[in-house]
The first five atom37 places (N, CA, C, CB, O) and aatype in JSON, in Angstrom:
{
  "aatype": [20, 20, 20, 20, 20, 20, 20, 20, 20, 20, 20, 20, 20, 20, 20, 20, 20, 20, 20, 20, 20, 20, 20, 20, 20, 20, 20, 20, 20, 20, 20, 20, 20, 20, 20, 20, 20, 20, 20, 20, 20, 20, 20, 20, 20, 20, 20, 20, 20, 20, 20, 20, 20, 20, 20, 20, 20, 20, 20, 20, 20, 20, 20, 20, 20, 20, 20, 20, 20, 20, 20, 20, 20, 20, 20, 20, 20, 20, 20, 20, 20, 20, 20, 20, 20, 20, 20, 20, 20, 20, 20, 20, 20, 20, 20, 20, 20, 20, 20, 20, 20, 20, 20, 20, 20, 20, 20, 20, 20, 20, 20, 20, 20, 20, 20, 20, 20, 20, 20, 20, 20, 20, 20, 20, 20, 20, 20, 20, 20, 20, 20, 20, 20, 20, 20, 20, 20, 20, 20, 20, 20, 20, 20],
  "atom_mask": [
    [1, 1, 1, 1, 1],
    [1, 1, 1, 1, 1],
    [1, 1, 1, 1, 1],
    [1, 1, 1, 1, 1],
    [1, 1, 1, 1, 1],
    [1, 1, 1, 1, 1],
    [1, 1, 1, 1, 1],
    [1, 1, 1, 1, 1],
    [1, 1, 1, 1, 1],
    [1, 1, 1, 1, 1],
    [1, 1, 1, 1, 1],
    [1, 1, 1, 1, 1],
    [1, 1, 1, 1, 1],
    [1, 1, 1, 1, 1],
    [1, 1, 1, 1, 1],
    [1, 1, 1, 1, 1],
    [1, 1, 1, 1, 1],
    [1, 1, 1, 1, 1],
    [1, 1, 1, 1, 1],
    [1, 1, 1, 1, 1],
    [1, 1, 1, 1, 1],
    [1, 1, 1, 1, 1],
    [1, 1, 1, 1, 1],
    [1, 1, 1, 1, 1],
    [1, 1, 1, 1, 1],
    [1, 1, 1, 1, 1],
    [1, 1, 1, 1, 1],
    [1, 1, 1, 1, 1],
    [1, 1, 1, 1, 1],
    [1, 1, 1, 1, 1],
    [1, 1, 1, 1, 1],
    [1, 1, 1, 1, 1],
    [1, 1, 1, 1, 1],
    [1, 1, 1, 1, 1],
    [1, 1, 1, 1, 1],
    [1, 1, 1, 1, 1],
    [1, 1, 1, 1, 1],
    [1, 1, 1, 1, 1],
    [1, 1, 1, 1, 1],
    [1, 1, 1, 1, 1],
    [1, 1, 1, 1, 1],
    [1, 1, 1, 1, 1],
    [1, 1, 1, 1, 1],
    [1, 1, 1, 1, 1],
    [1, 1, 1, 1, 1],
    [1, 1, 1, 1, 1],
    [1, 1, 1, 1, 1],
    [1, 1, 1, 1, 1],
    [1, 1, 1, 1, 1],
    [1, 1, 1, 1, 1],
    [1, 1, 1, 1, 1],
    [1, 1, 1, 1, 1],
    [1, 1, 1, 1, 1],
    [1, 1, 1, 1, 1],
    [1, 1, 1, 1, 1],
    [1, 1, 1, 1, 1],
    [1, 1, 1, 1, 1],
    [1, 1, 1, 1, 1],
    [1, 1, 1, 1, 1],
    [1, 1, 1, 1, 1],
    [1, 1, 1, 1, 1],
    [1, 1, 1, 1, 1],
    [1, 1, 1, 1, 1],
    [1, 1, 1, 1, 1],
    [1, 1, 1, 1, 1],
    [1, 1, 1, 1, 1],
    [1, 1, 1, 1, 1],
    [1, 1, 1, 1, 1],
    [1, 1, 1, 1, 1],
    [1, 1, 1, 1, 1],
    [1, 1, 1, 1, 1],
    [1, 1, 1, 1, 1],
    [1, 1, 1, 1, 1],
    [1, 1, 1, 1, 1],
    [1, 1, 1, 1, 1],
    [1, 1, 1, 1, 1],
    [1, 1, 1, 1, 1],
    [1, 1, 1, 1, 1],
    [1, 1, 1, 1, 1],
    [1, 1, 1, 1, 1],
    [1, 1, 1, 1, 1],
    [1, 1, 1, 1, 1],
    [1, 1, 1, 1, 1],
    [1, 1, 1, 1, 1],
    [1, 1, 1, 1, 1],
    [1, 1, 1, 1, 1],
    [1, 1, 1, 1, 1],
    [1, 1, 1, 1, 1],
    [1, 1, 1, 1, 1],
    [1, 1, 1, 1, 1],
    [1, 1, 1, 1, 1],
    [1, 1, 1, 1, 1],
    [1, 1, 1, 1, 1],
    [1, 1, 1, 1, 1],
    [1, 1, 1, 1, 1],
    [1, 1, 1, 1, 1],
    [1, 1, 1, 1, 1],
    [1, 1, 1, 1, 1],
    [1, 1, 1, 1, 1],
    [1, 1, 1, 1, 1],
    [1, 1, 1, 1, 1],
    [1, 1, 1, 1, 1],
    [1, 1, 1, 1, 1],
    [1, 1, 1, 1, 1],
    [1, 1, 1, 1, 1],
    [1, 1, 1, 1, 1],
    [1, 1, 1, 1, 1],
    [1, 1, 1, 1, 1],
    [1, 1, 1, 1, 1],
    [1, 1, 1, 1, 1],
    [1, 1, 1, 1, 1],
    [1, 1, 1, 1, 1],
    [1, 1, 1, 1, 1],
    [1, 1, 1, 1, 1],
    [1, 1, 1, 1, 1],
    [1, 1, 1, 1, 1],
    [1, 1, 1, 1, 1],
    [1, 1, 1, 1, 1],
    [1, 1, 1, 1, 1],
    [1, 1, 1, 1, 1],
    [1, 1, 1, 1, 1],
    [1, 1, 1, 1, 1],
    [1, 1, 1, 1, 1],
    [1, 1, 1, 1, 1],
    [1, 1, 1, 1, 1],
    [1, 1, 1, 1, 1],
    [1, 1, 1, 1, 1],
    [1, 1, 1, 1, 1],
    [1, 1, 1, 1, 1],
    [1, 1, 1, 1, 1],
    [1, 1, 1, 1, 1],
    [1, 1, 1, 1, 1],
    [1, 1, 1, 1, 1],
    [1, 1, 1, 1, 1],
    [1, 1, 1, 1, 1],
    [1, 1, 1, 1, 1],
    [1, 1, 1, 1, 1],
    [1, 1, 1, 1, 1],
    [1, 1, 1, 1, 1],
    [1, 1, 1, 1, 1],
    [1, 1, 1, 1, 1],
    [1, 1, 1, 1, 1],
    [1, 1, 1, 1, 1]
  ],
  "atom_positions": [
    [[245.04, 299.27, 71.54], [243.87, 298.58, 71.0], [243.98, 298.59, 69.47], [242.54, 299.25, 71.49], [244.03, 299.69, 68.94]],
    [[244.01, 297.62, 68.8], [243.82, 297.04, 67.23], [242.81, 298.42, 66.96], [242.9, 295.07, 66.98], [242.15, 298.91, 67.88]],
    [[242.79, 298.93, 65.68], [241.88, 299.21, 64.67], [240.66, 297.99, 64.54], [242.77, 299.38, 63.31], [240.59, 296.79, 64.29]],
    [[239.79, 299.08, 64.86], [238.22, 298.27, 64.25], [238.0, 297.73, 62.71], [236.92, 299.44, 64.35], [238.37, 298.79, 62.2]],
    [[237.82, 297.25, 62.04], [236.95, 297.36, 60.43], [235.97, 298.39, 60.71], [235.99, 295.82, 59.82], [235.59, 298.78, 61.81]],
    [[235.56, 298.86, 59.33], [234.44, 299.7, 59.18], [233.64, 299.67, 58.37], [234.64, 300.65, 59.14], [233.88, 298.7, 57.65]],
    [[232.77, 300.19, 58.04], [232.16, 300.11, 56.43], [232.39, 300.97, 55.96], [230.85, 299.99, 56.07], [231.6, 301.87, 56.24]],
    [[233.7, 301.45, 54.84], [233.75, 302.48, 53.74], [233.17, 302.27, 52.41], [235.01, 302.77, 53.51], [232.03, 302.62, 52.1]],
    [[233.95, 301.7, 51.67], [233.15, 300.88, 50.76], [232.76, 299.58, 50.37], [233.42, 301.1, 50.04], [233.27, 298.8, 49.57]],
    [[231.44, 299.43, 51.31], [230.98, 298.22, 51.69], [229.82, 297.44, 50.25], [230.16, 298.59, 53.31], [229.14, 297.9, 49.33]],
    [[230.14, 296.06, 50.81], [228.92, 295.38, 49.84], [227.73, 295.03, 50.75], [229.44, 293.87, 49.02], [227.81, 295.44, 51.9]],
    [[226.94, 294.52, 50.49], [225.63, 293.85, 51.19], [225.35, 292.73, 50.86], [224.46, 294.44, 51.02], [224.27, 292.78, 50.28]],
    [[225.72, 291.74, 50.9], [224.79, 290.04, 50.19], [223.35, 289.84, 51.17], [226.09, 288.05, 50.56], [223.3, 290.27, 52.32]],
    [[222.49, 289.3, 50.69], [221.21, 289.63, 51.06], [220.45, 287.99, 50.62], [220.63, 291.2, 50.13], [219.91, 287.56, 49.6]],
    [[220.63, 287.65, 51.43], [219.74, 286.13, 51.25], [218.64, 286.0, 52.33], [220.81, 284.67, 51.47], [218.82, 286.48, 53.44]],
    [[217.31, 285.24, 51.95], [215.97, 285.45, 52.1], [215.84, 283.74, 52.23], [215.12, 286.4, 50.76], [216.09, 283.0, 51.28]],
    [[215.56, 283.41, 53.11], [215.38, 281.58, 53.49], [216.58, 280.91, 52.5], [213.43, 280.75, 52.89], [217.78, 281.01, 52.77]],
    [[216.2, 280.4, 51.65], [217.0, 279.73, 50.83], [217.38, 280.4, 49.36], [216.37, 278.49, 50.69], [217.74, 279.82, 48.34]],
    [[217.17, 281.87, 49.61], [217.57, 282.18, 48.05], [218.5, 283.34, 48.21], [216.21, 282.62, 46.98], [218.06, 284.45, 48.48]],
    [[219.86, 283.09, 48.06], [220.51, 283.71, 47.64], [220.52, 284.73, 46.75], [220.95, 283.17, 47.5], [220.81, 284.43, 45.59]],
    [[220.17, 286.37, 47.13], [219.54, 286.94, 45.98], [221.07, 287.85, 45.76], [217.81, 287.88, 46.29], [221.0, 288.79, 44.97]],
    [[222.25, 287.63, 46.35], [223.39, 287.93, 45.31], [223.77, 289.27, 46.42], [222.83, 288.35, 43.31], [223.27, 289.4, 47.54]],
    [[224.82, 290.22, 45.78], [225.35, 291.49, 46.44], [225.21, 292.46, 45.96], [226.46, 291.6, 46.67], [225.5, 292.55, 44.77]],
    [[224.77, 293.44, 46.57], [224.69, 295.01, 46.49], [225.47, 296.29, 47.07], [223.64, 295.21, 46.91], [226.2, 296.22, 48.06]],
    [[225.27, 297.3, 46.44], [226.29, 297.72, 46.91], [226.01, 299.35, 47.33], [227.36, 297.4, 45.92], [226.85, 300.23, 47.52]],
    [[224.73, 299.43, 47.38], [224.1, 300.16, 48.43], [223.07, 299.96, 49.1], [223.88, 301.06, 48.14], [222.21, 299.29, 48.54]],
    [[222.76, 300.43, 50.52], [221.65, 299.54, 51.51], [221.3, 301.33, 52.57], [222.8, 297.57, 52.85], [222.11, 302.04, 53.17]],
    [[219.74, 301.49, 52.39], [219.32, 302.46, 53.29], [218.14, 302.05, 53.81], [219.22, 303.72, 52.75], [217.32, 301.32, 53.25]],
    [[218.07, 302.52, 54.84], [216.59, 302.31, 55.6], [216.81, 301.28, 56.49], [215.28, 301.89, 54.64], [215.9, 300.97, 57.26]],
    [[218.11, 300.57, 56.51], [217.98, 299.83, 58.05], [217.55, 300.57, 59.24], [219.33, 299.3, 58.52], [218.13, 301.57, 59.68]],
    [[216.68, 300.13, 59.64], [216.31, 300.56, 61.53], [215.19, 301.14, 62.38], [217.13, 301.54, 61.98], [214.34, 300.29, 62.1]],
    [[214.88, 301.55, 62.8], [213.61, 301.14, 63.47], [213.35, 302.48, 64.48], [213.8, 299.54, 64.37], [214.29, 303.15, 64.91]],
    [[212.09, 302.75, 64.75], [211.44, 303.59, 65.88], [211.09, 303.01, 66.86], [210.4, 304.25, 65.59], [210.68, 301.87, 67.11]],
    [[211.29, 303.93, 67.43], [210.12, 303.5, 69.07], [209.29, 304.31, 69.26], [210.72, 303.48, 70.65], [209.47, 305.51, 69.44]],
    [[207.94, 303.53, 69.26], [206.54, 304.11, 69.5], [206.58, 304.61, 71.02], [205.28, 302.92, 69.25], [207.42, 304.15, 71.8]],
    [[205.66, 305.57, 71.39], [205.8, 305.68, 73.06], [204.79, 306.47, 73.13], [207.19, 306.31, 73.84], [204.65, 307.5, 72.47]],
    [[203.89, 305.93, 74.1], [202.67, 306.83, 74.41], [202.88, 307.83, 75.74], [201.35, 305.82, 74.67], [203.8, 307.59, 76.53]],
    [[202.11, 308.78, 75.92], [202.39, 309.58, 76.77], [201.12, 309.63, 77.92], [202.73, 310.83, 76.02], [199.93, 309.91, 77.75]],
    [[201.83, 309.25, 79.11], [200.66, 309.49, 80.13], [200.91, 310.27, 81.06], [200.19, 308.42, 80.78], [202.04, 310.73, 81.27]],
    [[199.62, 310.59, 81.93], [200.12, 312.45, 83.17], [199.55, 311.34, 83.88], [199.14, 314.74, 83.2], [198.72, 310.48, 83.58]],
    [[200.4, 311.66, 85.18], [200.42, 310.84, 86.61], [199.56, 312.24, 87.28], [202.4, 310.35, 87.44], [199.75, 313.41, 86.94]],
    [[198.84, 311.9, 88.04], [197.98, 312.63, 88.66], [199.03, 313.29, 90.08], [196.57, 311.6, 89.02], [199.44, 312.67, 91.06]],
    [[199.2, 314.63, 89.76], [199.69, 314.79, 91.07], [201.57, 315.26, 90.59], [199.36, 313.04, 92.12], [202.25, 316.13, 91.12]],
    [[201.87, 314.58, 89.75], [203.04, 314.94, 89.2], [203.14, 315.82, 87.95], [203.62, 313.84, 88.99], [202.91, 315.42, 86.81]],
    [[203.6, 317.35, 88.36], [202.91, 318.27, 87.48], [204.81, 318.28, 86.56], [201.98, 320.12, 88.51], [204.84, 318.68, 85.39]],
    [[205.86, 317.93, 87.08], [207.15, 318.17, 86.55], [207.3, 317.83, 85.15], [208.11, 317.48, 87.27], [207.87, 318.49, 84.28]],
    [[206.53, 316.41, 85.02], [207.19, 315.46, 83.73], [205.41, 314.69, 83.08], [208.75, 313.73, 84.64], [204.31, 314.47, 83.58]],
    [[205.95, 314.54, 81.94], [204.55, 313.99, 81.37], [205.59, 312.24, 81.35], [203.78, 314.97, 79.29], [206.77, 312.11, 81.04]],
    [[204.66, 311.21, 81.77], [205.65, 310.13, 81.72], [205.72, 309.26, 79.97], [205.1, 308.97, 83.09], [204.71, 309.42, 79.29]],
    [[206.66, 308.57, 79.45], [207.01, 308.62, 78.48], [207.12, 307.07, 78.13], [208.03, 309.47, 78.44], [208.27, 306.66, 77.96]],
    [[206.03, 306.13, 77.99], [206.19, 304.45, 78.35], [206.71, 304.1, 76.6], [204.21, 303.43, 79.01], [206.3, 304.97, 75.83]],
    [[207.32, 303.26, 76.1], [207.84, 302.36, 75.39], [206.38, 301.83, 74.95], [208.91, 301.41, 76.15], [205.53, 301.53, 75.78]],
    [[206.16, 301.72, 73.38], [204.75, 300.61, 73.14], [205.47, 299.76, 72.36], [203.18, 301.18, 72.28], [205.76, 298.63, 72.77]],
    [[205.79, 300.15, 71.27], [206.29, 299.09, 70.27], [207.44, 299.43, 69.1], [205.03, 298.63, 69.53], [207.56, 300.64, 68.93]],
    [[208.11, 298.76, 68.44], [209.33, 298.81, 67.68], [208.67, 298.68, 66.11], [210.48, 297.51, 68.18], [208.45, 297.67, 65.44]],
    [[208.45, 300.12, 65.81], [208.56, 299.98, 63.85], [209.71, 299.96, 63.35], [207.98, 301.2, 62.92], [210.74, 300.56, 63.68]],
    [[209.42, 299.02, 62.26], [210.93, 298.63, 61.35], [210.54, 299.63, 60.35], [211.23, 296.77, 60.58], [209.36, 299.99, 60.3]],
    [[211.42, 300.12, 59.55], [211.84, 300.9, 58.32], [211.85, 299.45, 57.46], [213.5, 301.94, 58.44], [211.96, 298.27, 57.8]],
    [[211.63, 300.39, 55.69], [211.88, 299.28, 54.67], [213.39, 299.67, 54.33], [210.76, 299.29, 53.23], [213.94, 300.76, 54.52]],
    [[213.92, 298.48, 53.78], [215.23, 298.65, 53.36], [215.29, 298.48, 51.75], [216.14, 297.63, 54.13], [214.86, 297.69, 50.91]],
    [[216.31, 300.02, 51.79], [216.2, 299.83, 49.99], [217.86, 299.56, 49.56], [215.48, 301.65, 49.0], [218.91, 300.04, 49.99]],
    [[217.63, 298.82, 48.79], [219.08, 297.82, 48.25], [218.8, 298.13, 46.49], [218.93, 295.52, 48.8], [217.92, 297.99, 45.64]],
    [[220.34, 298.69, 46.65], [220.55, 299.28, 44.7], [221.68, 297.94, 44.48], [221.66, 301.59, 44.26], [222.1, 297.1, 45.28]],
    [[221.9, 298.14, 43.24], [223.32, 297.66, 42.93], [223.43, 297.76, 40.94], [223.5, 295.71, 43.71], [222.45, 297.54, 40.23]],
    [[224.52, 298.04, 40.53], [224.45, 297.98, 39.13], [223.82, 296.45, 38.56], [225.98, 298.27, 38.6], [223.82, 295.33, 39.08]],
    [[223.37, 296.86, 37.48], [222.36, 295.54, 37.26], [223.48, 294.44, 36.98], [221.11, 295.7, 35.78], [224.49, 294.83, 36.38]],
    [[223.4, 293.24, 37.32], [224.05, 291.99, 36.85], [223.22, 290.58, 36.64], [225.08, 291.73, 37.84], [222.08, 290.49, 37.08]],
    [[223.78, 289.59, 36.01], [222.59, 288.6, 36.16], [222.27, 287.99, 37.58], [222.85, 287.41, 35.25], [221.61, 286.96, 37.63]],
    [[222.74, 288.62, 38.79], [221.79, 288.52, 39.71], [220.42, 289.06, 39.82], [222.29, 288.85, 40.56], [219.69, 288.88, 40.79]],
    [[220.14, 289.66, 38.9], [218.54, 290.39, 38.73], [217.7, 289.27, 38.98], [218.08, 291.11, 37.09], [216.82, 289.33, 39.84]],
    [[218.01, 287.64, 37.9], [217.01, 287.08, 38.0], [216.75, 286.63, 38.93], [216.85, 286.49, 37.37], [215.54, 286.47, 39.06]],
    [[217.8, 286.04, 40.33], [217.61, 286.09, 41.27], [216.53, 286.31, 42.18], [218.18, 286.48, 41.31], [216.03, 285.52, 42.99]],
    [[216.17, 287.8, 41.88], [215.52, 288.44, 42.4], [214.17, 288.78, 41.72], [216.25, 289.29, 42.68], [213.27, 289.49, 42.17]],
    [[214.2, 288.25, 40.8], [213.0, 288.32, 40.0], [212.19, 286.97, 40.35], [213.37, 288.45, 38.37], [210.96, 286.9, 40.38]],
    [[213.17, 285.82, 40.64], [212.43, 284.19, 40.93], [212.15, 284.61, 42.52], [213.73, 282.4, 40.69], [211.17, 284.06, 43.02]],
    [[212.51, 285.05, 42.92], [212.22, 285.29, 45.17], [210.73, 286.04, 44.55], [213.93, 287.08, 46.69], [209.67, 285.47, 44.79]],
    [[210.76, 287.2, 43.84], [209.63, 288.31, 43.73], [207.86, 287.24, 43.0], [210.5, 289.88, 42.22], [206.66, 287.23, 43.27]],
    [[208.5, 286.77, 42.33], [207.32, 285.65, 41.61], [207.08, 284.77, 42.2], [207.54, 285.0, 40.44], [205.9, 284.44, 42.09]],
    [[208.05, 283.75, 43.26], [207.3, 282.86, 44.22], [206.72, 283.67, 45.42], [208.27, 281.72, 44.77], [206.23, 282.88, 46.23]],
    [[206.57, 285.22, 45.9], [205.98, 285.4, 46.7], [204.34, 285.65, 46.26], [206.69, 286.28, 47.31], [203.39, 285.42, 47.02]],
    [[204.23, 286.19, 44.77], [203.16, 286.3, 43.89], [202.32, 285.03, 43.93], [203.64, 286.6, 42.52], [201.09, 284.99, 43.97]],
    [[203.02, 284.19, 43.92], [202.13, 282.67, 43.6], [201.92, 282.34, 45.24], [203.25, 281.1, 42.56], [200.81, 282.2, 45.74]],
    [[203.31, 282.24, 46.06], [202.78, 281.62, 47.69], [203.45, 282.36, 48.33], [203.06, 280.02, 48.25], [204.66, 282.13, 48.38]],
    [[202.82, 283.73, 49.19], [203.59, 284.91, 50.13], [203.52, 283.9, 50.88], [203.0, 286.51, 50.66], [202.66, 283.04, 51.05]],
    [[205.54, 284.3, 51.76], [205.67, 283.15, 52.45], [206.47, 284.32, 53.12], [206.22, 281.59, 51.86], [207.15, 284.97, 52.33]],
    [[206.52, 284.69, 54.44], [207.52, 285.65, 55.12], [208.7, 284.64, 55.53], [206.83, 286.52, 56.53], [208.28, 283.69, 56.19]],
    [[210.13, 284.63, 55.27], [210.85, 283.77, 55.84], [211.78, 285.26, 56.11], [211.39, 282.27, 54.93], [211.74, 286.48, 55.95]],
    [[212.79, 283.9, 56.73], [213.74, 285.25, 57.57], [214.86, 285.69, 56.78], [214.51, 284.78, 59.12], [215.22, 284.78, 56.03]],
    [[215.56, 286.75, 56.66], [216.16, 286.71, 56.23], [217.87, 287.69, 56.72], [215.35, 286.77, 55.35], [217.93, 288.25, 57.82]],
    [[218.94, 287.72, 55.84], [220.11, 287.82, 56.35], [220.74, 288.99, 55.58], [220.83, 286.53, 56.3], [220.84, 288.85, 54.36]],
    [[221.06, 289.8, 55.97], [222.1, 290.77, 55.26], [222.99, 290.93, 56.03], [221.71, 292.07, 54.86], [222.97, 291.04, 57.26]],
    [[224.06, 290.94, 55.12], [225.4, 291.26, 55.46], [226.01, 292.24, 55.28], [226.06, 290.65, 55.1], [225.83, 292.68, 54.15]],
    [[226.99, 293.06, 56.17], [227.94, 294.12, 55.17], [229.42, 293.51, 55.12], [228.06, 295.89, 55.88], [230.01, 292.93, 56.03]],
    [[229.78, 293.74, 54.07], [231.03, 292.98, 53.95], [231.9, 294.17, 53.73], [231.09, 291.81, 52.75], [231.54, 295.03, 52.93]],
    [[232.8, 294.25, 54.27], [233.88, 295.3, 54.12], [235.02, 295.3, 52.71], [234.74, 295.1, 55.5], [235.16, 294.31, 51.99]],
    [[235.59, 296.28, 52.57], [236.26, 296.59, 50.99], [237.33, 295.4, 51.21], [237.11, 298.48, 50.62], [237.89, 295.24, 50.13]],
    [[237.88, 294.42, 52.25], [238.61, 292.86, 51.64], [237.35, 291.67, 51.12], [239.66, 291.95, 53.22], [237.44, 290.6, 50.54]],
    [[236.09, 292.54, 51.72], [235.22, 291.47, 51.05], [234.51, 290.25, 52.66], [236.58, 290.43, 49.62], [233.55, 289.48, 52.69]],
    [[235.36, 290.55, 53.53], [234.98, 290.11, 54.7], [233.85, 290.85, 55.69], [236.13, 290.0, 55.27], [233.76, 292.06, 55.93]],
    [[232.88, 289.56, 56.29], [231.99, 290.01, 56.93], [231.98, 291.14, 58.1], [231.59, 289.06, 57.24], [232.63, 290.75, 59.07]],
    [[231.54, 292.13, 58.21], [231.56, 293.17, 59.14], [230.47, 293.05, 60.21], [231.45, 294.42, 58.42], [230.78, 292.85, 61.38]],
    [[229.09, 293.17, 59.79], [228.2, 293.05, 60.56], [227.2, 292.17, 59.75], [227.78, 294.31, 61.05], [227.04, 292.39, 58.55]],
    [[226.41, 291.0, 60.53], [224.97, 290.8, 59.68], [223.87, 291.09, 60.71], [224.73, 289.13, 59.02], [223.81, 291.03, 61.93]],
    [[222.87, 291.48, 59.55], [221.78, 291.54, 60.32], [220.7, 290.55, 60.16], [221.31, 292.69, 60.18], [220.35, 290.04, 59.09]],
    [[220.27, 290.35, 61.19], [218.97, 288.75, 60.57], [217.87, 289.34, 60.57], [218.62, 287.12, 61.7], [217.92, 290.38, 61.24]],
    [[216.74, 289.09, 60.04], [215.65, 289.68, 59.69], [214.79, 288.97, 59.66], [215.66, 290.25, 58.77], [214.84, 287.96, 58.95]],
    [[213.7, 289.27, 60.43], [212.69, 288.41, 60.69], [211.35, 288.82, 59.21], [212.15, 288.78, 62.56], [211.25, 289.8, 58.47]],
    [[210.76, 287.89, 59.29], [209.02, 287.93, 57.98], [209.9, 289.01, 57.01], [206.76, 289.03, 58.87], [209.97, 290.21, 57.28]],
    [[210.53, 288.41, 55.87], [210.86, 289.55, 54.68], [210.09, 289.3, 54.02], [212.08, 289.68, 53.9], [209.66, 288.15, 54.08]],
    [[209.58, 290.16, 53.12], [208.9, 290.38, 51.78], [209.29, 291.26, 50.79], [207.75, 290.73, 51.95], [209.86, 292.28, 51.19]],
    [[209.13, 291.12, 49.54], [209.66, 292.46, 48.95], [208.62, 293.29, 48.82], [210.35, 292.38, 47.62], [207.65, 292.69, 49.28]],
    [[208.28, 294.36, 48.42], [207.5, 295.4, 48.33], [207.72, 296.45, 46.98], [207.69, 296.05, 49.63], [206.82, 297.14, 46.51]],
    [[209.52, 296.41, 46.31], [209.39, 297.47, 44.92], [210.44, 296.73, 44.71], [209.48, 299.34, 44.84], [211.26, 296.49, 45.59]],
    [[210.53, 296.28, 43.51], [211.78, 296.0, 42.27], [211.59, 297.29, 41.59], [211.55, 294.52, 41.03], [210.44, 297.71, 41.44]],
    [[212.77, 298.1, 41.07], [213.02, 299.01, 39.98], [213.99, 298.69, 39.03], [213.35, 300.18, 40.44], [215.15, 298.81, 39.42]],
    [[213.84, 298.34, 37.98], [214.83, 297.96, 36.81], [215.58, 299.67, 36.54], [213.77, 297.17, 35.13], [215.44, 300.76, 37.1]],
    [[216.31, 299.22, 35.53], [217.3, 300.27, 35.28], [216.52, 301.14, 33.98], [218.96, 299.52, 34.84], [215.69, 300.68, 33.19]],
    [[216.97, 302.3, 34.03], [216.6, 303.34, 32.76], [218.09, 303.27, 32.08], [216.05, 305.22, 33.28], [219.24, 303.48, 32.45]],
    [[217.55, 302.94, 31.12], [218.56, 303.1, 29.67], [218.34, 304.39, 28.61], [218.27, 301.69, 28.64], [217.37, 304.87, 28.02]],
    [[219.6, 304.64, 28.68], [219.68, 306.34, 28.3], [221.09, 306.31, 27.92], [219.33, 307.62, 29.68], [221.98, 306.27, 28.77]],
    [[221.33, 306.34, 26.56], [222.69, 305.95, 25.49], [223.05, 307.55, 26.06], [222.41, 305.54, 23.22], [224.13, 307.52, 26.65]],
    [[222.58, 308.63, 26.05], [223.1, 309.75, 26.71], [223.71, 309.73, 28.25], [222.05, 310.64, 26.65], [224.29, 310.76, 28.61]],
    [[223.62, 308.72, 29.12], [224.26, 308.74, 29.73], [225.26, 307.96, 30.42], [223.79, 309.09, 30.0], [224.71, 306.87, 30.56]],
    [[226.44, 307.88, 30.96], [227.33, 307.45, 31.0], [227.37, 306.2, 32.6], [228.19, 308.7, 30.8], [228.34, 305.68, 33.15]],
    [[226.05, 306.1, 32.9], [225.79, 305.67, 34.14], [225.87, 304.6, 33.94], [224.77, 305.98, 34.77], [225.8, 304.51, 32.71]],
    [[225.97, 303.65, 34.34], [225.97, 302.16, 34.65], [224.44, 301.52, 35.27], [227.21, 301.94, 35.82], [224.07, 301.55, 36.44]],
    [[223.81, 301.02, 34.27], [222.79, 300.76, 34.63], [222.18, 300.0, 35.82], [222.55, 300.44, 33.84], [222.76, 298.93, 35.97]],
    [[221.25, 300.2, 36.66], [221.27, 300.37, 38.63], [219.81, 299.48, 38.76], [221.03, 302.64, 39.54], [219.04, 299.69, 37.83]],
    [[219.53, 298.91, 39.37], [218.19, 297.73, 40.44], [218.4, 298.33, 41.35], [218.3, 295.91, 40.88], [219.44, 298.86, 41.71]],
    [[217.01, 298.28, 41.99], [216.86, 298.68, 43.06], [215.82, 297.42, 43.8], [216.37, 300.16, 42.91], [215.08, 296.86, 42.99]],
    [[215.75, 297.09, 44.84], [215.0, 296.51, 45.52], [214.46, 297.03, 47.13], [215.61, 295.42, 45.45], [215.2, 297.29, 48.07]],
    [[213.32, 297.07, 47.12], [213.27, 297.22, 48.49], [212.28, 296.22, 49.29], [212.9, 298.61, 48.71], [211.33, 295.7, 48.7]],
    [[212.55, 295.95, 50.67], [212.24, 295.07, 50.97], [211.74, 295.77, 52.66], [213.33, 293.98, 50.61], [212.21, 296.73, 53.28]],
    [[210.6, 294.79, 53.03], [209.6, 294.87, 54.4], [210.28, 293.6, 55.56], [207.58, 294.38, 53.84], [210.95, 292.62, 55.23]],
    [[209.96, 293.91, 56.69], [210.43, 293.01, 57.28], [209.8, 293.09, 58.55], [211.72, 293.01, 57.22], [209.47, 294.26, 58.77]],
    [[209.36, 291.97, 59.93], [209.23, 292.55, 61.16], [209.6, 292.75, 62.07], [208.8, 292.44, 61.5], [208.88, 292.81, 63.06]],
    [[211.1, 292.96, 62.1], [212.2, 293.24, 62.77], [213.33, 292.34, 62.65], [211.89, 293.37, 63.97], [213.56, 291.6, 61.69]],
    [[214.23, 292.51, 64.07], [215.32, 292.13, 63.92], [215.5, 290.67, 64.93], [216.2, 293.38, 64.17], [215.11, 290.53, 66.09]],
    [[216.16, 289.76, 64.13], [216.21, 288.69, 64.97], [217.23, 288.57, 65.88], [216.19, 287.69, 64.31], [217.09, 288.1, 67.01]],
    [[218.58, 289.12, 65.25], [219.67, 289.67, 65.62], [220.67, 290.12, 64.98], [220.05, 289.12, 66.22], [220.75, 290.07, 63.75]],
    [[221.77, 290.73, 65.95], [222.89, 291.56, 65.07], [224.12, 290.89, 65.57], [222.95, 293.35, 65.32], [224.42, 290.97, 66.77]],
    [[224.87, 290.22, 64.71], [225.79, 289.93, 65.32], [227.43, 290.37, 63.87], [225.33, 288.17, 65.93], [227.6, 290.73, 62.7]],
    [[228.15, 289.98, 65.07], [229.47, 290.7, 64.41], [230.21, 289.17, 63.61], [230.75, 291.59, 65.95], [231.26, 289.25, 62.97]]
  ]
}
């Protein structure tokens, strides 16, 4: 059997209906819970039963050293200010040739935190965005 791809050092491109908001190159908080309520069956003293209610999504937080993709992401963040519009949206991981690995589709995105970079001549960091973003699940995952 062939070797799989993987994600070692992966990118993320991250587009939201029609706006291309560019690549990143770290991504946490993909994925989701399952709610589950607990009910006692009368008579069945072994097991408390354990039903499925509903699927919470996590927010996803996306860094990347700052580039002029910021404004990008600054024009998606200001048309939701003027007209919140949930559209769907797409992330990708692209693997270290730069080719697609997995995307994920994403249903109602919104953003929720832009963080610009701290500038500090003391340090040697490469100045970092952060975005994080809401969503109401997954539309699908495909390879």
């Amino acid at each position: 059997m062939p070797d799989q791809p993987f994600a070692v050092s992966s990118h993320f491109q991250l587009s939201i209906g029609m706006h291309a908001l560019g690549s990143f190159t770290a991504c946490d908080g993909l994925g989701c819970t399952m709610d589950v309520e607990e009910r006692v069956e009368g008579g069945t003293n072994g097991h408390v039963w354990q039903l499925p209610t509903r699927l919470r999504y996590t927010n996803v937080v996306l860094s990347r050293p700052l580039t002029q993709e910021t404004v990008l992401v600054w024009a998606w963040m200001r048309a939701q200010v003027i007209e919140p519009v949930r559209l769907p949206g797409q992330l990708v991981a692209l693997g270290p040739d730069r080719q697609p690995l997995v995307r994920w589709l994403l249903d109602g995105v919104l953003p929720v935190r832009w963080s610009g970079p701290t500038f500090d001549v003391d340090q040697s960091q490469p100045a970092r965005e952060t975005l994080e973003i809401t969503h109401n699940g997954f539309l699908g995952i495909t390879i």
